[in-house]
C-alpha positions as CSV (number, residue, x, y, z in Angstrom):
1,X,78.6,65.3,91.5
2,X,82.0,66.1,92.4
3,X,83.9,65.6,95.6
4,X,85.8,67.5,97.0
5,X,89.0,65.9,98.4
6,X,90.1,66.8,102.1
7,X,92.7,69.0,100.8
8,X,91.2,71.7,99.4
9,X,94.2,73.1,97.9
10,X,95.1,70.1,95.8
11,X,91.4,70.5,94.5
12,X,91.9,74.2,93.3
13,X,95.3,73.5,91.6
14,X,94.0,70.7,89.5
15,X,91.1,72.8,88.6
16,X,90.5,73.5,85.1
17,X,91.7,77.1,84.4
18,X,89.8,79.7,81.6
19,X,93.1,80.4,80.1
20,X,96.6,78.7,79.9
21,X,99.5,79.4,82.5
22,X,101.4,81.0,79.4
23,X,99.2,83.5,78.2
24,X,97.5,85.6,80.9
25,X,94.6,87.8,80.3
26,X,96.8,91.0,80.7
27,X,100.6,90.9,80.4
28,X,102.3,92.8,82.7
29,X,103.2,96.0,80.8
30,X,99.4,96.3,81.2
31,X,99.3,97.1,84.6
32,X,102.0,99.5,84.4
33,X,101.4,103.1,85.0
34,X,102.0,105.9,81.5
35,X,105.1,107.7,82.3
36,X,103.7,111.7,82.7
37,X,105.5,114.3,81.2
38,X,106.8,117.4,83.1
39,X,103.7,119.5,82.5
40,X,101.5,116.4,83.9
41,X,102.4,116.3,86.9
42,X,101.4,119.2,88.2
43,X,103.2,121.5,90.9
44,X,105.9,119.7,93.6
45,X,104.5,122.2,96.4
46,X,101.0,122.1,97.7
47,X,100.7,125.7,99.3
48,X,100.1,127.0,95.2
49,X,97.0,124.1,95.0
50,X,95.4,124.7,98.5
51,X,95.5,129.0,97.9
52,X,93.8,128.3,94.4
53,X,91.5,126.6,95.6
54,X,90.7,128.6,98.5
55,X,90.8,131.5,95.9
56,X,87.6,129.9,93.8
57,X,86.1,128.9,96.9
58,X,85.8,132.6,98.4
59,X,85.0,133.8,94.7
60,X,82.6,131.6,94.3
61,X,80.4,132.2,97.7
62,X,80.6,135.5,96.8
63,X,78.9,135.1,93.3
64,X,76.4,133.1,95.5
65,X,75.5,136.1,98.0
66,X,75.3,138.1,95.0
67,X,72.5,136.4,94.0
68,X,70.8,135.6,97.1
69,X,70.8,139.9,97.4
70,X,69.2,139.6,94.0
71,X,66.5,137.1,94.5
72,X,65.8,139.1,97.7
73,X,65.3,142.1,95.8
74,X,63.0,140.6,92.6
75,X,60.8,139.4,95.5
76,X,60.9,142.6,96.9
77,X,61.9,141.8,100.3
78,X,61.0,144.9,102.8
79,X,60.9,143.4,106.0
80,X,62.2,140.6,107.5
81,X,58.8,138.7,107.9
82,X,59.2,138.3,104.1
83,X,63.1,137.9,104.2
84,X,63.7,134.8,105.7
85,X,61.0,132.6,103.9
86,X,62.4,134.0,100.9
87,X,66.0,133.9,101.6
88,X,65.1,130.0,103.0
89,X,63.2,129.7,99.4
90,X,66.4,130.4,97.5
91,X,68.6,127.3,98.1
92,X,65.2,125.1,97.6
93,X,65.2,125.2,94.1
94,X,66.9,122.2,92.4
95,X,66.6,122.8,88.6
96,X,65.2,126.3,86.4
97,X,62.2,123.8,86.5
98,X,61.6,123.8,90.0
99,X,62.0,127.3,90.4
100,X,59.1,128.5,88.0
101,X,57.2,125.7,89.9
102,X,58.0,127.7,92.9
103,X,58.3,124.4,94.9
């Protein structure tokens, strides 16, 4: 059994290390971050980022009510007693398998 001596810091400093004080499991250049090239790193303003975004964002709800207007009209949707189960029915559908499941 090994005791522990009342101070605790003397115990952890003659405790056996898993490597030796001169060679440490990463040297320092490790840790360092690559140096990035001009084309790396990107644009200095923001406002070209955010508007892209925003760009394929908008583009890309309107692909999705593009097909929500399609699925509504393979299910032949005439009325809106059959509209909304359907329209709810569209976002249910997790994978190509689920949907020819139809649950």
């Amino acid at each position: 059994m090994i005791s522990i001596p009342d101070d605790v810091s003397q115990f952890v400093a003659n405790m056996p290390k898993p490597w030796a004080e001169d060679d440490p499991l990463f040297d320092k250049a490790y840790w360092n971050r690559p140096e990035l090239s001009a084309s790396d790193r990107g644009d200095n303003a923001v406002d070209p980022i955010y508007h892209a975004v925003g760009f394929a964002l908008s583009q890309w709800e309107t692909a999705e009510v593009m097909l929500v207007d399609l699925f509504l009209t393979m299910c032949e949707c005439e009325n809106s007693n059959s509209y909304n189960p359907v329209r709810r029915a569209f976002g249910s559908f997790e994978s190509s398998w689920g949907a020819t499941q139809g649950t």
